[in-house]
C-alpha positions as CSV (number, residue, x, y, z in Angstrom):
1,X,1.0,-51.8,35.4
2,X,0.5,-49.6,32.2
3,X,0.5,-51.6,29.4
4,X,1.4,-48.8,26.8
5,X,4.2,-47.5,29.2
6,X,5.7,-50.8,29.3
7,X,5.6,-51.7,25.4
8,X,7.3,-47.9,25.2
9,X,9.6,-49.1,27.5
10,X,10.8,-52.5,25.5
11,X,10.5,-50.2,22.5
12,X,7.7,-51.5,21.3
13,X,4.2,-49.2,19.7
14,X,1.4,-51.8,20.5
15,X,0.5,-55.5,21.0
16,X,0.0,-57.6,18.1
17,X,-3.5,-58.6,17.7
18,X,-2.7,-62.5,18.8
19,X,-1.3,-60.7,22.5
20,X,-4.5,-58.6,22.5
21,X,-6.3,-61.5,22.7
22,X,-4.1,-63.2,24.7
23,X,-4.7,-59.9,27.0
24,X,-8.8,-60.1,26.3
25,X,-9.4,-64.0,27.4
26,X,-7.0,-63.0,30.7
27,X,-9.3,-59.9,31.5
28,X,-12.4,-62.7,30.7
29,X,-10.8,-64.8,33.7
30,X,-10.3,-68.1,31.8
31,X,-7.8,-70.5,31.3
32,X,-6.5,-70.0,27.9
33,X,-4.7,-72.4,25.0
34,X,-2.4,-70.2,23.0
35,X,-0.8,-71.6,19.8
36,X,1.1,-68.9,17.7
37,X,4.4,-69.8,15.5
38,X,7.2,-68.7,17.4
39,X,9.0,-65.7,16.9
40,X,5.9,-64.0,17.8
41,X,6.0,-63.0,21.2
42,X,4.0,-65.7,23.0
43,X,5.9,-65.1,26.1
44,X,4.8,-61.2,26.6
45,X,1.6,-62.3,25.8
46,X,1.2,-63.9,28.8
47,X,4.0,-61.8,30.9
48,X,2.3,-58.6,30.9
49,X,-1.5,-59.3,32.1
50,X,0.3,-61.7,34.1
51,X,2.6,-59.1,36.2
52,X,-0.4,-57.1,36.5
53,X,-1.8,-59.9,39.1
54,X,0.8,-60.3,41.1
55,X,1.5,-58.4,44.1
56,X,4.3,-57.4,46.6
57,X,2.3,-57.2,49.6
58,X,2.1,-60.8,49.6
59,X,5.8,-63.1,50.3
60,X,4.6,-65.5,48.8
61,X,4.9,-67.7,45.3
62,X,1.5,-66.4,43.5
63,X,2.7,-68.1,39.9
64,X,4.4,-70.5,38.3
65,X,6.0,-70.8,34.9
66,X,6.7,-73.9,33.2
67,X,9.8,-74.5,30.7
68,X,11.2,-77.8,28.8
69,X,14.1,-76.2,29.1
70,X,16.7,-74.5,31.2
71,X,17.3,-71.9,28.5
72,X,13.8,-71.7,28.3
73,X,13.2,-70.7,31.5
74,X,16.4,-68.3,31.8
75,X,15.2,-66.8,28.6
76,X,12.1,-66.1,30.2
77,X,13.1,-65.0,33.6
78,X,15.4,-62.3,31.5
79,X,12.5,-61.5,29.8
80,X,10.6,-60.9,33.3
81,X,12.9,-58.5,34.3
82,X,12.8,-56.2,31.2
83,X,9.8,-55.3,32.0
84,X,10.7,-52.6,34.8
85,X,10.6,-52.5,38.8
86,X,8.7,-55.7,39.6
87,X,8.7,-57.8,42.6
88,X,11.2,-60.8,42.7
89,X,11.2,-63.7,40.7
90,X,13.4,-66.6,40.8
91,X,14.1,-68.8,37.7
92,X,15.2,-72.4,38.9
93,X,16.8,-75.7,37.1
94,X,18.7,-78.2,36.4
95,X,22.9,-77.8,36.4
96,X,23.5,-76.4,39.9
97,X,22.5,-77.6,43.8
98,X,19.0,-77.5,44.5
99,X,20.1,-76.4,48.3
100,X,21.9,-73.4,46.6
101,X,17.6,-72.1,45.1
102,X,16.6,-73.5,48.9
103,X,18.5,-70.9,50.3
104,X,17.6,-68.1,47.8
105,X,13.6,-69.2,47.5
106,X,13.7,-68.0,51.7
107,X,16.0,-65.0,50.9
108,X,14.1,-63.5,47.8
109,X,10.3,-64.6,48.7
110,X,9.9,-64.1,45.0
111,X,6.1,-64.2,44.5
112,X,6.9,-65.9,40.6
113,X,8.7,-69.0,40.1
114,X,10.3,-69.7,36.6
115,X,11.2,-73.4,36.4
116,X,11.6,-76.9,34.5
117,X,9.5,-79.6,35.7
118,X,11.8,-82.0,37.5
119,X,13.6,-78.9,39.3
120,X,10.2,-77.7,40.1
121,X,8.8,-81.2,41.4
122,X,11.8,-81.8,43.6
123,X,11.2,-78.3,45.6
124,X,7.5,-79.2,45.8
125,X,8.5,-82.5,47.8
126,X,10.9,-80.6,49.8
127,X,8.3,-78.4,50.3
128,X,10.9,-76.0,50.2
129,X,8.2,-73.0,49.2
130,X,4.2,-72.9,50.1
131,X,2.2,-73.8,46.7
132,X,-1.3,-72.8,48.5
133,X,-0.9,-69.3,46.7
134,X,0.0,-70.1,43.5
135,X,-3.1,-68.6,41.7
136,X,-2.0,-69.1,38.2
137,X,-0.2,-72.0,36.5
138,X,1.8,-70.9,33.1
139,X,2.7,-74.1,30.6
140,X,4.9,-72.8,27.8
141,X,5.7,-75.3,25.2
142,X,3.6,-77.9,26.6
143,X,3.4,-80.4,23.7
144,X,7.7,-80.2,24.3
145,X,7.3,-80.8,27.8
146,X,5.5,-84.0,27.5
147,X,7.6,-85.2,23.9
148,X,10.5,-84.9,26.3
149,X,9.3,-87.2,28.8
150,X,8.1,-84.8,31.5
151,X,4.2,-86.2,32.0
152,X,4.5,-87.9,35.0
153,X,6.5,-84.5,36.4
154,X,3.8,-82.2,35.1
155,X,1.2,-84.6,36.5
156,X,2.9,-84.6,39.7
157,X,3.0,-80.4,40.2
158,X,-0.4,-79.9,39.1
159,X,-1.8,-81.9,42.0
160,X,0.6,-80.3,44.3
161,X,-0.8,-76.8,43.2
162,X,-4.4,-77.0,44.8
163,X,-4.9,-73.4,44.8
164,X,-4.3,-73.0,40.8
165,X,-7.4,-71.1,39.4
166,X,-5.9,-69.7,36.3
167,X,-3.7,-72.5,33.6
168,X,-2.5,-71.1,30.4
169,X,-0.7,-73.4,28.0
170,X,1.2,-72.3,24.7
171,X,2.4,-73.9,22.2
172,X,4.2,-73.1,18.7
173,X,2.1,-76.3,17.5
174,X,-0.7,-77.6,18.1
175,X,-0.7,-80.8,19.7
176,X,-2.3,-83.9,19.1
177,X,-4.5,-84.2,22.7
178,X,-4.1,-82.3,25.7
179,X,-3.5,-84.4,28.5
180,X,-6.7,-85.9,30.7
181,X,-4.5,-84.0,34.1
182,X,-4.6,-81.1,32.8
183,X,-7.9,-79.8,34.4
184,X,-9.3,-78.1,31.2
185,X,-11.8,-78.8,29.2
186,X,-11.7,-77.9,25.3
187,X,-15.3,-77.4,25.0
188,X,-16.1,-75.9,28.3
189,X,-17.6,-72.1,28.9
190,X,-14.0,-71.2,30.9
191,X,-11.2,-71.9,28.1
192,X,-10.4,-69.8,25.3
193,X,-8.6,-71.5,22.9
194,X,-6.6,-69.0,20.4
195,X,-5.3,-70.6,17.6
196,X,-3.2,-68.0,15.5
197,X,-0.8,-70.8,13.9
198,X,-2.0,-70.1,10.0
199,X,-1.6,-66.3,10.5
200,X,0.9,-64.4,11.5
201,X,3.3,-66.7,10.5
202,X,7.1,-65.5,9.7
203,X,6.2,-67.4,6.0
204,X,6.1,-64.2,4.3
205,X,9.4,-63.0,5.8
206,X,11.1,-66.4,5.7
207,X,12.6,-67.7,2.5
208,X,13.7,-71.3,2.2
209,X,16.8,-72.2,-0.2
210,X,18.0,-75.6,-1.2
211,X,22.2,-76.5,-1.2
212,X,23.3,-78.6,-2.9
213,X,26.6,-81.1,-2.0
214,X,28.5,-83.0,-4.3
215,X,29.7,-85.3,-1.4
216,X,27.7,-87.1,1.3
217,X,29.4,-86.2,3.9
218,X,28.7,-82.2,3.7
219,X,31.6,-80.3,5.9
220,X,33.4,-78.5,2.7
221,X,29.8,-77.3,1.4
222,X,28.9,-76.1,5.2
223,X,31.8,-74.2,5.3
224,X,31.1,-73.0,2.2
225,X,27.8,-71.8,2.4
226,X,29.1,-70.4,6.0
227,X,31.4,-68.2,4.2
228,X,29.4,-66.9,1.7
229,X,26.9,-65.7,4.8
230,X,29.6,-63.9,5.6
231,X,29.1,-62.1,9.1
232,X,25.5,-63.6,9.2
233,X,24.6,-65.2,12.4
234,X,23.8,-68.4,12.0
235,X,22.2,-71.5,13.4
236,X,23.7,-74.6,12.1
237,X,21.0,-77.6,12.6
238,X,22.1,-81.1,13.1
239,X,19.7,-84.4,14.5
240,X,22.9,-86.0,16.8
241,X,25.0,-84.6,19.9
242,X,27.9,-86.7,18.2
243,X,27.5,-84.4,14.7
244,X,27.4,-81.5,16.9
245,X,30.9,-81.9,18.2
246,X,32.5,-83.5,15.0
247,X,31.4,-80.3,12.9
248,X,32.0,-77.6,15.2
249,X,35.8,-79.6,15.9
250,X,35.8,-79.0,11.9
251,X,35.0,-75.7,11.3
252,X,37.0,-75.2,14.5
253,X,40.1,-76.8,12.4
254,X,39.6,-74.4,9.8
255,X,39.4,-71.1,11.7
256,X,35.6,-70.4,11.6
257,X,34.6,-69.0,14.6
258,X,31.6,-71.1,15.9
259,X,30.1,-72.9,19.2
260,X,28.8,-76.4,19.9
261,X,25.6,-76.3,21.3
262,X,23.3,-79.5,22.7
263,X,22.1,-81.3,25.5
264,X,25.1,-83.6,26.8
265,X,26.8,-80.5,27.5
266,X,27.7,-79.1,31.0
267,X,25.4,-76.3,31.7
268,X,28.4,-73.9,31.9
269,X,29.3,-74.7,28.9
270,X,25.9,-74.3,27.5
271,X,26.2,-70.8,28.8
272,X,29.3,-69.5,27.5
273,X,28.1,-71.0,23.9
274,X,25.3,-69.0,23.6
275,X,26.9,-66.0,25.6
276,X,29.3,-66.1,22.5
277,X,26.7,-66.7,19.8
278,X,25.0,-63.8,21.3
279,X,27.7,-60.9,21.2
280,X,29.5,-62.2,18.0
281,X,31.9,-64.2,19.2
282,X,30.6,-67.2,16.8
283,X,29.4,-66.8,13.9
284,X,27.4,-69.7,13.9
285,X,26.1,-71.9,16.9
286,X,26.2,-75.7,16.0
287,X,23.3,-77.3,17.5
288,X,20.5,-79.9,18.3
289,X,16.7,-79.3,17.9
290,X,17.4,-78.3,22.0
291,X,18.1,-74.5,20.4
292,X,15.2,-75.0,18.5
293,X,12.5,-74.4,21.0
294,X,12.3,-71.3,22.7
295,X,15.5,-69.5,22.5
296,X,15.1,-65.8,21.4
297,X,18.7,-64.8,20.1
298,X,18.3,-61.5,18.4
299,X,19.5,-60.9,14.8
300,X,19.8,-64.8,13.7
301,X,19.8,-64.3,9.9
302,X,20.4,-67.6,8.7
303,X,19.1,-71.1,9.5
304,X,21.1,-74.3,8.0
305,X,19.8,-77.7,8.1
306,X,22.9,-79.8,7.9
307,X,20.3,-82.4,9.2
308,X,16.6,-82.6,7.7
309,X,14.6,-83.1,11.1
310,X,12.1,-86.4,10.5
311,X,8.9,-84.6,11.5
312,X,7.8,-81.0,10.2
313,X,7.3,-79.2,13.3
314,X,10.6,-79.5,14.0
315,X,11.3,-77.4,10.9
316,X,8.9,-75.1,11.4
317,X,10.7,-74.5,14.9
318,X,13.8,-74.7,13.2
319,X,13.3,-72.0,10.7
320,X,11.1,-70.2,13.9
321,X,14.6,-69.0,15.0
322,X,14.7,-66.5,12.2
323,X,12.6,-64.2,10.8
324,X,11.6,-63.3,14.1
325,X,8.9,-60.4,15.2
326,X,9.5,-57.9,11.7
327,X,12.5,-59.1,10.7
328,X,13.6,-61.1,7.8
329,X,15.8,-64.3,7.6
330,X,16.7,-67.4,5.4
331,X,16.3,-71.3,6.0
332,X,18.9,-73.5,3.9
333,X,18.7,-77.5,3.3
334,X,22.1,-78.7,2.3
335,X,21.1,-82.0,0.3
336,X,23.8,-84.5,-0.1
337,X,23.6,-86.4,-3.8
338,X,21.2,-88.8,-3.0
339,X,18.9,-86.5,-0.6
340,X,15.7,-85.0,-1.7
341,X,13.8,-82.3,0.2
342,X,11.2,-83.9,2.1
343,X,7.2,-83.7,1.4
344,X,6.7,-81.7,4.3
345,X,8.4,-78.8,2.7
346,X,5.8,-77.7,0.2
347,X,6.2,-75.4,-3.0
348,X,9.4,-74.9,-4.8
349,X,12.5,-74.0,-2.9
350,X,15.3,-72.1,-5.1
351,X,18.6,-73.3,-5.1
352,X,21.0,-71.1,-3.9
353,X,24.3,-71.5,-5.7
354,X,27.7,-71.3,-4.0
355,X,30.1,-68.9,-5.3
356,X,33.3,-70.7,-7.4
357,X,35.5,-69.1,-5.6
358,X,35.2,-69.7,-1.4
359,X,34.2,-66.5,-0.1
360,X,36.8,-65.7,3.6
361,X,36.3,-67.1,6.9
362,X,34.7,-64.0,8.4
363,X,37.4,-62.6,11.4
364,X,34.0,-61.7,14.1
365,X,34.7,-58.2,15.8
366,X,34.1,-59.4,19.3
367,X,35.8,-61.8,21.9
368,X,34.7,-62.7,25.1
369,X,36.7,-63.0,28.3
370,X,36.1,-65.6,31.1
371,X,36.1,-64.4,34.9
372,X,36.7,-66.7,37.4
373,X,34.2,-65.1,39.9
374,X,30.3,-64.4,40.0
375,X,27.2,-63.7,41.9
376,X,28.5,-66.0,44.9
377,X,31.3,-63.6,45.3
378,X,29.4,-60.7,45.5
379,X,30.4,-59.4,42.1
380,X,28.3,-57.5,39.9
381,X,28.5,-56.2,36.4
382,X,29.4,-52.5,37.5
383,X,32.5,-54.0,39.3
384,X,33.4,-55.8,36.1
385,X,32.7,-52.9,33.7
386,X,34.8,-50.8,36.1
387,X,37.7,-53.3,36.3
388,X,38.2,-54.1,32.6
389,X,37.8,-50.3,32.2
390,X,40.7,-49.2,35.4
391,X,42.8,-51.9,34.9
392,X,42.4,-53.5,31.2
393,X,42.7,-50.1,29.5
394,X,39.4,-50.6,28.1
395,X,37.0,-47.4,26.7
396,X,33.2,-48.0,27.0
397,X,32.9,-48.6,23.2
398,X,35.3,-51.6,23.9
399,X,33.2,-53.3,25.8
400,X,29.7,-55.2,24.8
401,X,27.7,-57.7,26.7
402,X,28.5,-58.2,30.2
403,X,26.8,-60.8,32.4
404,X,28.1,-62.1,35.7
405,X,26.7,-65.6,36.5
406,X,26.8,-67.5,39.9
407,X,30.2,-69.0,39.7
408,X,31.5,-67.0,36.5
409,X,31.5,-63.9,34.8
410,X,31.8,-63.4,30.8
411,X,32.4,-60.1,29.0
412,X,33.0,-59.3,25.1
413,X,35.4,-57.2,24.3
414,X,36.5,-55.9,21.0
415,X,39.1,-58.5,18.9
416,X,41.9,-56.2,18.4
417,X,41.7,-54.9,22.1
418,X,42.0,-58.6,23.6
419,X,45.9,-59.4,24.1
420,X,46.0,-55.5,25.6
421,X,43.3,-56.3,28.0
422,X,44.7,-59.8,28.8
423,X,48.2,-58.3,29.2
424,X,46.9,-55.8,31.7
425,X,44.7,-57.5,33.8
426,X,47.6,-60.4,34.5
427,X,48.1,-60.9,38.4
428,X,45.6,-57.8,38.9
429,X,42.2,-58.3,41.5
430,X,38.9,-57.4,40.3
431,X,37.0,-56.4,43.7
432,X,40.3,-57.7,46.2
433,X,39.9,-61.3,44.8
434,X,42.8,-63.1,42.8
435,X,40.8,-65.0,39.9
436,X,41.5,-66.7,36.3
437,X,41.0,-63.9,33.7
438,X,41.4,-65.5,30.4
439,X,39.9,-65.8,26.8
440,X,36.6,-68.3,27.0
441,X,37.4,-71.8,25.6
């Protein structure tokens, strides 16, 4: 694989110099500790000397990637196949049958497996692919994996990998211990351990802003503050599944175009919140500390900590949302009258001061349309670009994201164009199947 064709190909000039020596201790041959704040691009520092390894001649799994999270790992597998023409990969998780990645583990042979650990453990047992050519083993946020509970899971596939000769773990901080199962040792000859967490940082690009609420209970200065970001894409941060719902069902009350967001959520659901984040559907994505980790949503400009999280490096994945790469972004604590911000955030933080007079609800320029029918039915984004196109009346420049899921499909389309398209399509077949065509919930 060329390196510099590749990077060209993302649209990127070079690596950044913590990749390059990501990319040096891989060429070296050892197993490598990588702890860089996120936003950096951890998981191409790993991905590209990794697809350089692996190998189509071989039908076999040759490596496996590690996520907390489902999102995690779909982020990643997305990532995967940006790169270019590789061979097959196959991401797999919680949310759907395990006999439904049975049957596409033996129809793919992917030779890279992206997966959580209990979804990863559970096709081990089944033995449902051979692990005696998995070369490398790929940990990414490994202090998450074992705060959420997934030790005896991670303990479990690393004994059922014999032929591992390769771990890397990553990290956006560094954790306290790295476990005793985990066969590497900190001050042996074959790990490299690359700490890059005091440089690089998005500090300079981040600024942090203090909001103040004249109530405790904070809903009027969100929305607010929401307002006067205008068009801003924003993460909305909140410590409880149960505030998650009650806020987004407010702002949802008063017209504010936003998504719930958190782990007691059907995966489905999950899905279409972040599809609508993502093409500017919602402004702002209410959500636990589950977005916090991982997710790389291009273009967040604001964070807001409705909720101050009780340890730092949850803030400092927090804010990690923003400000992401080269780009620029704000972090804002709403502090109710008798909340102060806490020690962990150091220096003075400005207050930012509401305008007196409520800026609009913002009116987003997207909406996104739910299709009844996915992968499983043989459809593909082509046949859903060509059907909203024939059928809904719809010119390229009307349509933006597309993605076409196993059961579902989601499109955006421009606002004003929806009741046209809706109108349209009513009673019409995409690819000879009858299906639900209907705004997303």
């Amino acid at each position: 694989m060329d390196i510099q064709q590749t990077l060209a190909h993302l649209g990127l000039s070079a690596l950044t110099p913590m990749q390059q020596a990501a990319h040096r201790a891989w060429t070296d041959g050892r197993d490598l500790v990588l702890l860089s704040p996120t936003g950096t691009g951890k998981t191409l520092a790993y991905l590209l000397p990794l697809v350089g390894e692996l190998t189509a001649d071989c039908a076999d799994v040759q490596a496996v990637i590690v996520t907390p999270t489902r999102e995690l790992a779909q982020q990643t597998a997305e990532v995967y196949r940006s790169l270019g023409s590789l061979p097959p990969a196959l991401c797999l998780h919680g949310g759907r049958p395990t006999m439904d990645e049975h049957r596409r583990l033996r129809e793919v042979h992917p030779v890279l497996v992206i997966a959580t650990p209990g979804r990863l453990c559970d096709h081990l047992r089944k033995q449902n692919f051979d692990p005696r050519r998995v070369r490398t083993l790929v940990i990414d946020e490994f202090d998450k994996c074992l705060e959420l509970g997934f030790r005896d899971e991670l303990e479990e596939l690393i004994s059922a990998l014999p032929a591992v000769r390769r771990r890397v773990l990553l990290s956006a901080t560094d954790a306290e211990e790295i476990p005793a199962f985990l066969p590497l040792a900190e001050s042996g000859a074959g790990v490299c351990r690359l700490d890059f967490l005091g440089t690089g940082t998005n500090g300079e690009r981040l600024a942090l802003r203090q909001v103040a609420s004249p109530a405790k209970d904070k809903l009027e200065t969100l929305l607010r503050l929401l307002c006067a970001l205008g068009d801003t894409p924003s993460l909305v941060f909140v410590n409880h599944r149960e505030s998650v719902e009650r806020i987004a069902r407010f702002l949802k009350e008063k017209r504010y175009p936003c998504a719930a967001f958190h782990g007691g959520m059907e995966q489905d659901d999950r899905e279409r919140a972040l599809y609508k984040f993502r093409n500017g559907t919602s402004v702002a994505l209410v959500c636990t500390d589950l977005a916090a980790r991982g997710l790389d949503i291009e273009g967040v400009g604001a964070v807001i900590h409705y909720h101050l999280p009780p340890q730092a490096d949850a803030f400092t994945h927090r804010n990690g949302r923003t400000a992401r790469w080269t780009a620029t972004g704000t972090a804002y604590v709403i502090l109710g009258p008798e909340e102060k911000l806490p020690g962990y955030v150091e220096g003075d933080v400005p207050v930012f001061v509401l305008p007196e007079k409520p800026a609009p609800i913002p009116r987003p320029a997207w909406a996104t349309l739910y299709i009844g029918k996915g992968k499983r039915d043989r459809l593909s984004k082509g046949d859903v670009v060509g059907f909203l196109c024939k059928q809904g009346g719809l010119g390229r420049e009307d349509l933006g994201r597309v993605d076409v899921l196993p059961r579902f499909s989601l499109a955006a389309v421009r606002a004003d164009r929806l009741r046209q398209v809706l109108r349209l399509v009513q009673g019409e077949k995409i690819k000879g199947l009858r299906t639900l065509i209907e705004e997303a919930k």
